[in-house]
C-alpha positions in Angstrom: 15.8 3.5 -0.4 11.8 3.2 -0.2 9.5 1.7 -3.1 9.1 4.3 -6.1 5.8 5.8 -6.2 4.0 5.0 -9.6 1.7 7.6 -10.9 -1.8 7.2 -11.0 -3.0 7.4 -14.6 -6.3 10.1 -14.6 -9.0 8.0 -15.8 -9.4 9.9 -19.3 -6.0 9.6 -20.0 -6.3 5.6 -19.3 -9.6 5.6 -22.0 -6.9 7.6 -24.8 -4.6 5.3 -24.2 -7.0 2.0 -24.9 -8.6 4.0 -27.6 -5.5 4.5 -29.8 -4.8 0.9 -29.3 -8.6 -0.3 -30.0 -7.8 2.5 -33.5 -4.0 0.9 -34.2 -5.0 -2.5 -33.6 -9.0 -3.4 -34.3 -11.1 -3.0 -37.5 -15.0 -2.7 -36.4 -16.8 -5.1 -38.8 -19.9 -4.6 -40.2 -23.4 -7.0 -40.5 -26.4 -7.0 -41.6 -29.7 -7.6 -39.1 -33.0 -7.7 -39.5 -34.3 -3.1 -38.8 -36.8 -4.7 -36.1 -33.8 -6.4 -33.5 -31.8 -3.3 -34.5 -32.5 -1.2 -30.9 -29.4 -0.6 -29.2 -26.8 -1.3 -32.4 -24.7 1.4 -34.1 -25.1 2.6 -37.7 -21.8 1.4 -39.6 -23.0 3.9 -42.7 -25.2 6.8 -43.6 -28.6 5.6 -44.0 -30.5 7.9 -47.0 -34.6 8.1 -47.6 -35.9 6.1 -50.0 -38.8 8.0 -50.8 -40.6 11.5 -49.5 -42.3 11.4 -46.3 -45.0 11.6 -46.4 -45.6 9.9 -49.6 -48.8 11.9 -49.8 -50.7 14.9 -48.6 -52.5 13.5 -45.9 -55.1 14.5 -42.8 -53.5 15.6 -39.7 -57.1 15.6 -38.3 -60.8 14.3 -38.5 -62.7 16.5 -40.0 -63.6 18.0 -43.4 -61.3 18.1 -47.1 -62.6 21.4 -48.5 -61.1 24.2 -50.3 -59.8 26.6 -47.9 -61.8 29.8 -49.6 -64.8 28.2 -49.1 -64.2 28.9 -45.4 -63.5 32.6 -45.5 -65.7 34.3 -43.6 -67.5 31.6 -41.7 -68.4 31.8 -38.2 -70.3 30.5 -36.0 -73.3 33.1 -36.7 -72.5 33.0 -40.5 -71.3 29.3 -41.4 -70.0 28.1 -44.5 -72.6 25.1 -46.3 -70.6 22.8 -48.5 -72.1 19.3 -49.9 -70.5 16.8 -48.8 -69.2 14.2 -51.8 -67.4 11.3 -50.6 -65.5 10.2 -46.8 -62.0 8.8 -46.3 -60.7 6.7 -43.7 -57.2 6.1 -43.6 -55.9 4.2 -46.1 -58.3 4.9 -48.4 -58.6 7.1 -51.5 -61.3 8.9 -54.0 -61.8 9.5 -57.4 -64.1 12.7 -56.5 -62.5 15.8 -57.0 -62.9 18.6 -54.4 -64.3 21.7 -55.9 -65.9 25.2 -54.9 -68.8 24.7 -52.9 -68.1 20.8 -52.8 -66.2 18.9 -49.2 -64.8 15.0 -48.6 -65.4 13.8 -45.0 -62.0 12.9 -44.1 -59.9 10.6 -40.9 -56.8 11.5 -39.9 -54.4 10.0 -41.5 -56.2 9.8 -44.7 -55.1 10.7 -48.3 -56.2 13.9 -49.3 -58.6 14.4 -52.6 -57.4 16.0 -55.4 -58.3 20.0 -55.2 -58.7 19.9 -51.7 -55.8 22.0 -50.0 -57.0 22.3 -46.2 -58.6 20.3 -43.5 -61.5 21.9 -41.1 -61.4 19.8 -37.5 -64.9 18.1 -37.2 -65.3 20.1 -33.9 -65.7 23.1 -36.3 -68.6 21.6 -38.4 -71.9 21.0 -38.3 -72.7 17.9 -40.0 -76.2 17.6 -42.0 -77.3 14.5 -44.4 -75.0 15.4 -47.4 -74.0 18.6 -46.4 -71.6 20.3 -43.2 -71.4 23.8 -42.0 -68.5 24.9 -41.8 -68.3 27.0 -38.3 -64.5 28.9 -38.8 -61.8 29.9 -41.2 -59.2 27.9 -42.0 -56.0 28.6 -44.6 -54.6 26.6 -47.1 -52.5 23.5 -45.6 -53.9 23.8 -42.4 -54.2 20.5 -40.4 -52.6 18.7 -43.8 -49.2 17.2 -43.6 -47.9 18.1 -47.1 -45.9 15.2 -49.2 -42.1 15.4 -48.4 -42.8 17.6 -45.3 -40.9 14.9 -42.6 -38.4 14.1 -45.2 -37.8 14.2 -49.1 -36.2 11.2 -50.8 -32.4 10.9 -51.2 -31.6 12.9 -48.1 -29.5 11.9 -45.6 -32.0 10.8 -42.2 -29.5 8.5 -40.3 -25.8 9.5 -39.8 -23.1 6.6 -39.3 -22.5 5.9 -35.7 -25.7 6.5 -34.9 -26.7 4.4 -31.6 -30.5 3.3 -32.9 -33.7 4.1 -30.9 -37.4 3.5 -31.4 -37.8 6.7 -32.5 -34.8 5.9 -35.0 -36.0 2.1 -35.9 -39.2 3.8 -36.4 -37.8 6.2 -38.8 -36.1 3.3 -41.0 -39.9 1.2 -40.9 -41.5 4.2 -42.2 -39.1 4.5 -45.0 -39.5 0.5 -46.2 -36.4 -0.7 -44.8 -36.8 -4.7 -43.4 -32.7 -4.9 -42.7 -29.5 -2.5 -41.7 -26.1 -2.6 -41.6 -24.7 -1.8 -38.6 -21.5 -2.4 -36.6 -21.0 -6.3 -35.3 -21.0 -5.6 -31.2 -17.4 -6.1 -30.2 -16.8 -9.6 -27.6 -15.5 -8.9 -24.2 -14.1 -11.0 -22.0 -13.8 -10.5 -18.6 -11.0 -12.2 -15.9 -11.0 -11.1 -12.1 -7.4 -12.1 -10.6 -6.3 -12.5 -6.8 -5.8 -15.2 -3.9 -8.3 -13.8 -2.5 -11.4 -14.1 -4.5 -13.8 -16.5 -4.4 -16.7 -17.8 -6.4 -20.5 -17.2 -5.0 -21.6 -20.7 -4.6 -18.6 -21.4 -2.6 -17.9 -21.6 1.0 -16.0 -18.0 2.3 -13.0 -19.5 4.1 -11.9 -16.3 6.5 -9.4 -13.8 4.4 -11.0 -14.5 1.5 -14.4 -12.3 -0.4 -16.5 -12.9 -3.1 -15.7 -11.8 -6.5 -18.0 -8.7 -7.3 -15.6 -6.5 -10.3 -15.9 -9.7 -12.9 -19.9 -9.8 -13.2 -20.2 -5.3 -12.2 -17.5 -4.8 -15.7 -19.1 -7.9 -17.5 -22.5 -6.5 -16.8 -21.2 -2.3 -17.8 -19.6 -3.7 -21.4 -23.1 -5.2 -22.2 -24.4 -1.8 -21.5 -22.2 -0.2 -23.6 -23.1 -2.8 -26.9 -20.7 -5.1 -26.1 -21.0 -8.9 -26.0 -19.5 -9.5 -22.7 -18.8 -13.0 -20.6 -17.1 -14.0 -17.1 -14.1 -15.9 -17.9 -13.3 -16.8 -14.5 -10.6 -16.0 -11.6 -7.4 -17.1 -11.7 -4.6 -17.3 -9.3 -1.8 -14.3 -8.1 0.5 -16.8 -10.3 2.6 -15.5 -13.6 2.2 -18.5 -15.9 -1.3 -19.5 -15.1 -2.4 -15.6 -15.9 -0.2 -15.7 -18.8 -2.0 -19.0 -19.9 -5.2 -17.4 -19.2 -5.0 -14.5 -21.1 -3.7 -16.6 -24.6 -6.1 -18.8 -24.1 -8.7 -15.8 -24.1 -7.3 -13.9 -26.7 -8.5 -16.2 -29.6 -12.4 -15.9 -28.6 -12.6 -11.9 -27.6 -12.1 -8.6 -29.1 -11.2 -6.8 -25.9 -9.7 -9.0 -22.5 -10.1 -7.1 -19.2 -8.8 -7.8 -16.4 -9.2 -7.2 -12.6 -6.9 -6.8 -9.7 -4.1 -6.6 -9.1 -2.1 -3.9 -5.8 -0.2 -1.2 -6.0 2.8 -2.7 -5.6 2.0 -5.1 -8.1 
């Protein structure tokens, strides 16, 4: 009577499998870090704004804070002539009020004054000592982010199990946040078995290769998140694997191991 034929496992049956022991068997623990070493981690919790986003109206161009009437019907041939009261850069703000016939030279990014409800792009203006024409029509809002527009406080912006980008770090900055909670990377450990393999450094005595799967499945856990280290190679030999593996147990999460034949 021949050897029985083992079945091959499909590979995403193999992944359930580990999956509903990593479940049954591991609790993912949680820790804080600082938001800007965060790239890369996963969200352990829903992550909620803080405050609106924009926490003002502000500039989406350089240009001019008017009232958007004052613009209706300018052209061109028949601009618009509004005195010009006060100019903004970003991060700064006015106690001038914006009214009709009255315009705040404004940077993008700046806070919009008070009455002001539209921005007119500086390539539509004509500027003069105190005063600009004003070349087009614009309507109200236009070229202004409003307050809240991104996002309005208390909603949810970040969803648990979120892997974190720049562009999502960048959404936490903007919101104030300096740390994060997020899942602690799981430890892998990783042992290549066989009488066969040898270390690179080492002479290649004929029969024998180098060991290539430790370092390649090390090397694809850190990709995945994981902390991931070599643990060595160890013999074809029951007792020393079984030694092996205890003894890596108590400093991993996850033990993998590689090699092995098909008939065993």
């Amino acid at each position: 009577m021949g050897t029985e034929f083992l079945k091959i496992k499909e590979s995403e049956d193999a992944l359930e499998i580990i999956q509903n022991l990593f479940d049954k068997y591991y609790t993912l623990q949680s820790e804080e870090i600082a938001v800007e070493d965060a790239y890369g981690r996963v969200l352990s919790g829903d992550v909620y704004s803080r405050m609106d986003f924009p926490p003002f109206d502000k500039a989406l161009k350089d240009g001019f804070a008017i009232l958007s009437q004052d613009s209706f019907g300018a052209s061109e041939e028949s601009p618009k002539t509004l005195e010009v009261i006060d100019f903004l850069e970003a991060g700064s703000t006015t106690d001038k009020i914006v009214e009709e016939g009255k315009c705040v030279e404004i940077s993008t990014g700046a806070a919009m004054p008070e009455g002001a409800d539209a921005v007119v792009m500086v390539e539509y203006c004509e500027k003069m000592d105190s005063a600009v024409n004003i070349l087009t029509t614009v309507t109200p809002t236009q070229d202004v982010a409003k307050k809240g527009s991104d996002t309005e406080e208390s909603k949810l912006i970040l969803k648990k199990g979120d892997v974190l980008t720049p562009g999502k770090i960048g959404v936490l900055l903007s919101q104030g946040f300096e740390t994060i909670e997020v899942y602690k990377k799981p430890t892998v450990g990783v042992i290549s078995t066989g009488n066969e393999i040898t270390l690179q450094g080492n002479e290649l005595p004929y029969g024998k290769i180098y060991d290539v799967n430790g370092n390649m499945i090390k090397n694809d856990a850190i990709s995945c998140g994981a902390d991931a280290k070599f643990l060595g190679t160890v013999k074809d030999n029951y007792d020393q694997l079984k030694a092996k593996i205890q003894e890596s147990l108590d400093d991993v999460d996850i033990l993998i191991g590689s090699g092995g034949t098909s008939a065993g």
